[in-house]
KENU-63490 format. One line per field, with one value per residue (C-alpha): y, z, x; residue number from 1. Coordinates in nm, 3 decimals, always signed. Each point is the difference from the previous one (the first is absolute). Example, Ala and Ser with C-alpha at 12.3 -4.5 7.8 and 13.67 -1.06 7.14 Angstrom:
c2 -0.450/+0.344 $
c3 +0.780/-0.066 $
c1 +1.230/+0.137 $
n 1/2 $
END
This chain:
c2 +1.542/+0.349/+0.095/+0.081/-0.319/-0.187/-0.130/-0.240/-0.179/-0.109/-0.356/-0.026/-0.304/+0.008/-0.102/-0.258/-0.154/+0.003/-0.123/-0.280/-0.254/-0.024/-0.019/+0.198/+0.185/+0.072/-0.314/-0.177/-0.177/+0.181/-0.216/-0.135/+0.315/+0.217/+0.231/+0.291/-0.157/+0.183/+0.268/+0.158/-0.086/+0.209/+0.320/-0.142/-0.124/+0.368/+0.158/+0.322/-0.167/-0.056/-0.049/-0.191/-0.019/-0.287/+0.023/-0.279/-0.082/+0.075/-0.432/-0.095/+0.244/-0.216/-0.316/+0.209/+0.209/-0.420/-0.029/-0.132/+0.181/+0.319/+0.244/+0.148/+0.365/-0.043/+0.192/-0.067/-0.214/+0.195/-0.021/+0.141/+0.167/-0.048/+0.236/+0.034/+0.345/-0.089/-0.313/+0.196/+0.290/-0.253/-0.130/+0.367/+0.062/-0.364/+0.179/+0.164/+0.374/+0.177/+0.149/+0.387/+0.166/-0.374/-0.020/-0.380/-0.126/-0.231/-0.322/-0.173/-0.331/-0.247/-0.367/-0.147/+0.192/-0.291/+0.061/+0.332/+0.038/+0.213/+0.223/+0.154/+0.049/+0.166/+0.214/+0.089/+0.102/+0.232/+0.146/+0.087/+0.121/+0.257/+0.104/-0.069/-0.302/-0.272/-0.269/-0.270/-0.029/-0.207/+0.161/-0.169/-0.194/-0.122/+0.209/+0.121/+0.028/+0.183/-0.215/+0.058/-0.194/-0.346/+0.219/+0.177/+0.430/+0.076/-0.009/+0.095/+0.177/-0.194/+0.250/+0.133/-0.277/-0.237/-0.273/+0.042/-0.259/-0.013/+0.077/+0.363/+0.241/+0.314/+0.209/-0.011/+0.351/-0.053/-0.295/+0.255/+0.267/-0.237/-0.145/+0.369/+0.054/-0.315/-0.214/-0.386/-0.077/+0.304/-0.081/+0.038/-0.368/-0.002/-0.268/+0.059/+0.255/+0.191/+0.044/+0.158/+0.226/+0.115/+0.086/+0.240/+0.143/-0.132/-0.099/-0.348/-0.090/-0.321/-0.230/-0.298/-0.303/-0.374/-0.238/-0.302/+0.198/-0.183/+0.001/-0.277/+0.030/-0.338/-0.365/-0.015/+0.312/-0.273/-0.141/+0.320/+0.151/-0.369/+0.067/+0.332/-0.084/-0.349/-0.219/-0.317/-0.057/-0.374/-0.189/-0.146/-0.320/+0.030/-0.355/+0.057/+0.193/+0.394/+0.110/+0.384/+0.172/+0.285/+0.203/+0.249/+0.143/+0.328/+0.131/+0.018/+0.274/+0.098/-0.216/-0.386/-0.277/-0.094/-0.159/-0.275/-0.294/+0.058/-0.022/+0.267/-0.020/+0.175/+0.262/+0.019/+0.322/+0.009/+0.085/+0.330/+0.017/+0.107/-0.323/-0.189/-0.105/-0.364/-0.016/-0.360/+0.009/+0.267/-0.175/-0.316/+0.222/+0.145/-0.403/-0.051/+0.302/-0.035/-0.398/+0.082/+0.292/+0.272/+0.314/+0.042/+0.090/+0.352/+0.066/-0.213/+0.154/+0.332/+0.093/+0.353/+0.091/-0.231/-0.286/+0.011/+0.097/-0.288/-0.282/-0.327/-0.170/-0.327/+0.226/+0.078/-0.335/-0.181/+0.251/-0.109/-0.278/+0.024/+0.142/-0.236/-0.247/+0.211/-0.012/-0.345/-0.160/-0.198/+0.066/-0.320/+0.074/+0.294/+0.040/+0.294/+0.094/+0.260/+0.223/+0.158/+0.057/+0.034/-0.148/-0.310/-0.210/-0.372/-0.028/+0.198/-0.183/-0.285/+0.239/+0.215/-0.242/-0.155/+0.341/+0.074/-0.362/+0.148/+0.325/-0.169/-0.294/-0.277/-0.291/+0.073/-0.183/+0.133/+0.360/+0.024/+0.288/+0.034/+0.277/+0.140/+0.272/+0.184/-0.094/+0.372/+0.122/+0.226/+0.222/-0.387/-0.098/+0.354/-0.077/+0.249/-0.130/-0.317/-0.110/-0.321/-0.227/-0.184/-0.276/-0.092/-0.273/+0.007/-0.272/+0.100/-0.061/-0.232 $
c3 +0.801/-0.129/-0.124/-0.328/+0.008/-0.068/-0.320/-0.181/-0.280/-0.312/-0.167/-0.361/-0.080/-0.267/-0.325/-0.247/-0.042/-0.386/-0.078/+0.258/-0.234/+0.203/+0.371/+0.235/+0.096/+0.335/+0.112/-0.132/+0.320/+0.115/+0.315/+0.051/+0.021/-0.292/-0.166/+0.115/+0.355/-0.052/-0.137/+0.268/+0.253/-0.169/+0.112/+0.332/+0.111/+0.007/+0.347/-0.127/-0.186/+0.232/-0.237/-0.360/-0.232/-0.247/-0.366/-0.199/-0.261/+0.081/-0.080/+0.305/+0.271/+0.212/-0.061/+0.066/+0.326/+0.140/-0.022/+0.260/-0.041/-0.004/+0.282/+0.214/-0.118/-0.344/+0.143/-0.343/-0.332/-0.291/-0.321/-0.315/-0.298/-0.388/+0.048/+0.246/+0.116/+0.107/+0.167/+0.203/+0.067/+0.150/+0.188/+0.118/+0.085/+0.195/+0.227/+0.350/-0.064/+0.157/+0.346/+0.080/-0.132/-0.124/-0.348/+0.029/-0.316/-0.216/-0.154/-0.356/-0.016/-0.316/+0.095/-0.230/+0.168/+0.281/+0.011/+0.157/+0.365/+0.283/+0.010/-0.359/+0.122/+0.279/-0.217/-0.202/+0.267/+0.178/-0.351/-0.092/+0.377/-0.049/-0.376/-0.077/-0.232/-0.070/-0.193/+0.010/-0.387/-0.142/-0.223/-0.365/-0.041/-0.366/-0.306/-0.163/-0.400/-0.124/-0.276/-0.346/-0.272/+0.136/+0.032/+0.263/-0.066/+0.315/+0.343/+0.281/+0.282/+0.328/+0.225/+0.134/-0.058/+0.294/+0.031/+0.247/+0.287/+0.240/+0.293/-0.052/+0.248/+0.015/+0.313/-0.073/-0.085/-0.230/-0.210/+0.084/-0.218/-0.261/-0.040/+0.047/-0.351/-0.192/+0.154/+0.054/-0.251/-0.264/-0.316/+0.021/+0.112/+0.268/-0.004/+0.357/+0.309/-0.143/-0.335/+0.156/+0.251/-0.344/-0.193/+0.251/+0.077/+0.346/+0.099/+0.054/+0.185/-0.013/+0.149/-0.045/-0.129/+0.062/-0.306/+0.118/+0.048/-0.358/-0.127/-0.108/-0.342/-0.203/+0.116/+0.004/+0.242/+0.280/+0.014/+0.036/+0.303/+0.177/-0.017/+0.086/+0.325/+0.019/+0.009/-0.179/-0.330/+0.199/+0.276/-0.008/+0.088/+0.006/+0.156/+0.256/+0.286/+0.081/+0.250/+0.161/+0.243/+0.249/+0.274/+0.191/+0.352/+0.227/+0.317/+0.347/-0.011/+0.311/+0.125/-0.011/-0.085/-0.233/-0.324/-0.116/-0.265/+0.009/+0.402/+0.266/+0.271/+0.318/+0.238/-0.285/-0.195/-0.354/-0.295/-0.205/-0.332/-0.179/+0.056/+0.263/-0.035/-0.025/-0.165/-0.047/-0.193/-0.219/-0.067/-0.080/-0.270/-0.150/-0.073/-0.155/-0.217/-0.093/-0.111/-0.206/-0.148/+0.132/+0.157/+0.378/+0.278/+0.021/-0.376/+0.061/+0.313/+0.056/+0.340/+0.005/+0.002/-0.279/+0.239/+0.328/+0.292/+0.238/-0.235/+0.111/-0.197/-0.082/-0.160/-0.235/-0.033/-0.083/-0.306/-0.102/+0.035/-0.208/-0.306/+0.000/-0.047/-0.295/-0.138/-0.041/+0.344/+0.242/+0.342/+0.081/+0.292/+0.216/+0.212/+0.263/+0.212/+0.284/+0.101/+0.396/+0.283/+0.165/+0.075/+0.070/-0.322/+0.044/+0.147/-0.282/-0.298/+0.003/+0.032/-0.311/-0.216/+0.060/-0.019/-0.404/-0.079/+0.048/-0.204/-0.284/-0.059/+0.138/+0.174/+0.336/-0.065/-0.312/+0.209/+0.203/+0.206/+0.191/+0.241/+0.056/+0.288/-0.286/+0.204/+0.133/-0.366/-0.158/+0.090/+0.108/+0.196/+0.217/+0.067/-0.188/-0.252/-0.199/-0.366/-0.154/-0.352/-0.188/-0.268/-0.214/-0.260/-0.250/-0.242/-0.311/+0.128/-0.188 $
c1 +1.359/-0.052/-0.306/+0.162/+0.183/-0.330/-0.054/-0.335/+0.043/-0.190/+0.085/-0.107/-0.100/-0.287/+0.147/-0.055/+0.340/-0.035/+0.340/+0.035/-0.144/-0.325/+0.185/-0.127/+0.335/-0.124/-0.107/+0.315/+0.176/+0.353/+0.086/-0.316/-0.180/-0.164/+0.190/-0.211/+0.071/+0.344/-0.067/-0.272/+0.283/+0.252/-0.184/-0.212/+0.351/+0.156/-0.070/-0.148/-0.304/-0.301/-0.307/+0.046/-0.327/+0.046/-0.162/-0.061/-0.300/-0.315/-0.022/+0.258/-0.136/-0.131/+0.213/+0.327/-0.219/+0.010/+0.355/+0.203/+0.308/-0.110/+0.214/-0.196/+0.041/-0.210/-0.307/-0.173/-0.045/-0.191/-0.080/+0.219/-0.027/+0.064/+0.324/+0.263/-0.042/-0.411/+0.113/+0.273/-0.294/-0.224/+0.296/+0.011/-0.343/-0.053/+0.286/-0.123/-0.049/+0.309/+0.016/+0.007/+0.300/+0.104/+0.173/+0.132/+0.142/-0.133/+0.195/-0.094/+0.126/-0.020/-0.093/+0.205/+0.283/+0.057/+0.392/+0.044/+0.111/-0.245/+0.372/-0.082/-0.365/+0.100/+0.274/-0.259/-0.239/+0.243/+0.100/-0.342/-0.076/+0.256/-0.046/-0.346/+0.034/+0.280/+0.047/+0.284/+0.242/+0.258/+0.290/-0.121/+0.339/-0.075/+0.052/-0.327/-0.047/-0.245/-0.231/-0.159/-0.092/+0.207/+0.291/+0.243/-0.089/+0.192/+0.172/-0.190/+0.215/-0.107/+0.197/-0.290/-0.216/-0.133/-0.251/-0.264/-0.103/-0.227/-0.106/-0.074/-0.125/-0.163/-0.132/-0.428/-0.026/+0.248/-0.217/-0.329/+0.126/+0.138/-0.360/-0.170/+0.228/-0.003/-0.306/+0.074/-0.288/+0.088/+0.101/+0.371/+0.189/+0.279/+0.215/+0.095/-0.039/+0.337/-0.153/-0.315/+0.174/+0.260/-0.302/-0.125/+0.370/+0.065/+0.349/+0.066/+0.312/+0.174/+0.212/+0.209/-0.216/+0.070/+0.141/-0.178/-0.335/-0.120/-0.374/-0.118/-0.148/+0.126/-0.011/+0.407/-0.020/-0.129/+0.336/+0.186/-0.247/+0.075/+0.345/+0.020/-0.201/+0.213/-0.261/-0.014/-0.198/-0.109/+0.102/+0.361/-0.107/-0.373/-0.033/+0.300/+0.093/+0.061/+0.139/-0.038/+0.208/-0.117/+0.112/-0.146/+0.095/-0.101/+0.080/-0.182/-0.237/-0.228/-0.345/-0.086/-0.013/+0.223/-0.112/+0.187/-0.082/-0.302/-0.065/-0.014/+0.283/-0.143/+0.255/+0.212/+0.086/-0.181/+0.220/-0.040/-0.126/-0.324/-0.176/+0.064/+0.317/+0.017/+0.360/-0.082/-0.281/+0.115/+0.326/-0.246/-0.191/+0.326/+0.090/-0.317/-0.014/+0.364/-0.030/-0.310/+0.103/-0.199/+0.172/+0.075/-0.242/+0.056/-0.113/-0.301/-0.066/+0.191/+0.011/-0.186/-0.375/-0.112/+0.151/-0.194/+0.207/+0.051/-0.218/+0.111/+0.272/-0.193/-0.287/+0.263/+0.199/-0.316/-0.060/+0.371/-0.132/-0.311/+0.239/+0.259/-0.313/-0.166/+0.347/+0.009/+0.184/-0.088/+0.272/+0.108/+0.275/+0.095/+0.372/+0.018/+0.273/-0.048/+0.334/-0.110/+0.204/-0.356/-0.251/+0.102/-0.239/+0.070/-0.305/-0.199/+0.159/-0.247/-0.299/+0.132/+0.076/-0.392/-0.067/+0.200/-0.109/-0.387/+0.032/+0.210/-0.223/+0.303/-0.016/+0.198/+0.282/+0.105/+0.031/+0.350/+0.058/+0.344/+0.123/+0.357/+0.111/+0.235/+0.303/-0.002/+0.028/-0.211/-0.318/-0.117/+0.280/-0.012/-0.377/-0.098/-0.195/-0.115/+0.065/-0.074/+0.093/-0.228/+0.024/-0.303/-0.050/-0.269/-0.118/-0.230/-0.390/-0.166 $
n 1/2/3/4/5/6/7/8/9/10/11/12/13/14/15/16/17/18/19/20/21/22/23/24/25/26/27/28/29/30/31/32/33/34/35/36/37/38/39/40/41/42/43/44/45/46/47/48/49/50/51/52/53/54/55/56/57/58/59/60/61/62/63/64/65/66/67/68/69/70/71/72/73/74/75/76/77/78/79/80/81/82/83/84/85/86/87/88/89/90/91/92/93/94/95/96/97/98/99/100/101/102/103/104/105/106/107/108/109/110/111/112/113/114/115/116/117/118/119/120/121/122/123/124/125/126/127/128/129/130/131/132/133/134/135/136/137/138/139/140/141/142/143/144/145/146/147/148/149/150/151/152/153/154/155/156/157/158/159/160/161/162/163/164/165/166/167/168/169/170/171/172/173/174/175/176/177/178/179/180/181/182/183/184/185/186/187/188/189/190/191/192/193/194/195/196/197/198/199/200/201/202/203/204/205/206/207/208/209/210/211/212/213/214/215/216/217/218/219/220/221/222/223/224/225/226/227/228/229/230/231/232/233/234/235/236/237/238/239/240/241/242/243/244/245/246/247/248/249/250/251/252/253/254/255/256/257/258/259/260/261/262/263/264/265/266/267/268/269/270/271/272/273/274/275/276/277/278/279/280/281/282/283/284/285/286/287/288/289/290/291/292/293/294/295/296/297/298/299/300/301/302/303/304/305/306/307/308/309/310/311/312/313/314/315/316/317/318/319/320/321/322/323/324/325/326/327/328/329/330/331/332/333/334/335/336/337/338/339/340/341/342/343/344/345/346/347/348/349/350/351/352/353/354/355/356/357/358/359/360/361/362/363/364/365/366/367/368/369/370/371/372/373/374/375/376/377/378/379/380/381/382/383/384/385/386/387/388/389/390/391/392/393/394/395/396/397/398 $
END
């Protein structure tokens, strides 16, 4: 990655939630995981972010410092401040000073903005990399009247209107001279980063923003962010069964020994891939994340620097593990089937499935693990490489 391809980010997160009836917006539970949960991942998940700084209430600090789900990229948790533009400047100043010559760009990201994909961050970063500031905007679709008095005045034409999301971005020298002009704690009130960088007459590009990238601001908008992420509002049979499905497979890459549910397999080739490989175990944590609702295993662990190169798969199945229990499951079964023209496994299966039954918290017969040779099909069947399919079931814990 290209110097000017790298990107921080700020997460603003220090409001009061006055019209959520009381609720704490950003603790409220989307999948079993906080609504600010999302939200941080929508910019630590896009590749060109490497720090994110977090701000919350001075208050939650240190409680949301302790949290378990934090991604490894937020480098810091501080303190806001009664406005919006103060909270984002000490976002700004709890970011590393820049290197030499370095003008990375800077992301602001609502938490209560838990819907929008690490694509638009990364849209926005490049757009702001290249121009100097960008935002993401949706064409306003409704017809706007103009009000007086309880009564219509006027049509508003909405050709060149738009309605501003976030993340936006803005290279750090950019945001410097905004603040040199219009302080962050001068009188004059931004509503966001585009408002402050208009006010000083800096261009602000934009691009194409996301319909389902909603803010949460009402009760009723909880419902709409779970369905725009597809995640259920509650279990579907809280007291039942659910069942996950995941795959995962990679090819032969050069040294030893290969790691495979959860065991090491002496003389033979290991497989490529930023951890270690083990197609198993990964396939195991895609079940679990998919029947609990929680994302895939490359958004909770992305497989670039935040991610540590070669860090062995059942470090990061056990913290699958550890969520799908803080969301509210317990596993209580786990299926594998291994597709390898080489090595020969039957007499590995036993060891990996004591092996998954250990990580996952199981009692060794409710872990199956089966091998196939591919039937000369496939990357597996030419020797080439291994993949491997996983079912999960999950009952609620009690």
């Amino acid at each position: 990655m290209s110097a000017s391809s790298r990107a921080d980010a700020i997460v603003v997160a220090a409001g009061q939630s006055t019209r959520m009836g009381g609720l704490d917006k950003l603790a409220a539970q989307i999948g079993g995981r906080p609504l600010l949960a999302w939200a941080i991942d929508v910019v630590a998940a896009a590749p060109e972010v490497e720090r994110v700084v977090v701000v919350t209430a001075p208050e939650q600090v240190e409680e949301l410092g302790a949290a378990g789900w934090l991604p490894a990229s937020v480098t810091a948790i501080v303190a806001g401040g009664p406005r919006r533009q103060e909270s984002v400047r000490a976002g700004f100043d709890a970011l590393p000073a820049a290197g030499h010559g370095e003008d990375r760009v800077v992301l602001v990201h609502d938490g209560a903005r838990p819907a929008a994909t690490p694509a638009l961050a990364s849209a926005v970063a490049a757009a702001a990399a290249e121009h100097g500031a960008a935002i993401p905007v949706l064409p306003v679709s409704e017809t706007l009247k103009r009000i007086a008095g309880g009564r219509v005045v006027g049509t508003v034409d909405r050709s060149d209107l738009a309605a501003a999301q976030t993340p936006q971005g803005a290279r750090r020298s950019v945001l410097e001279r905004a603040w040199s002009i219009h302080p962050a704690d001068g009188p004059a009130t931004f509503t966001d980063e585009a408002a402050l960088l208009e006010a000083c007459r800096i261009a602000v590009h934009v691009v194409p923003g996301e319909p389902g990238n909603l803010k949460v601001t009402l009760p009723d908008d909880l419902g709409r962010v779970r369905a725009a992420l597809a995640v259920p509002s509650a279990p579907s049979n809280a007291r039942g069964i659910r069942v996950g499905l995941g795959s995962d497979g990679h090819p032969f890459g050069p040294g030893e020994p290969l790691a495979l549910g959860g065991i090491e397999l002496p003389g033979a080739p290991r497989l490529h891939g930023h951890s270690d490989g083990d197609a198993v175990l990964h396939a195991v944590a895609n079940a679990l994340l998919g029947a609990a609702g929680l994302g895939d295993l490359g958004r909770l662990h992305p497989a670039d620097k935040r991610t540590p190169q070669g860090i062995p798969s059942a470090v990061l199945l056990r913290d699958v593990v550890h969520r799908v229990r803080e969301a509210g499951y317990r596993p209580t079964g786990v299926d594998v089937t291994i597709v390898a023209a080489r090595p020969r496994l039957a007499g590995y299966l036993d060891a990996m499935a004591a092996a998954l039954a250990a990580i996952v918290g199981l009692e060794p017969g409710a872990v199956g693990v089966k091998a196939s040779t591919g039937n000369l099909a496939g990357m597996e069947g030419a020797g080439r490489g291994i993949s491997a399919q996983a079912a999960v079931s999950l009952a609620e814990a009690e």
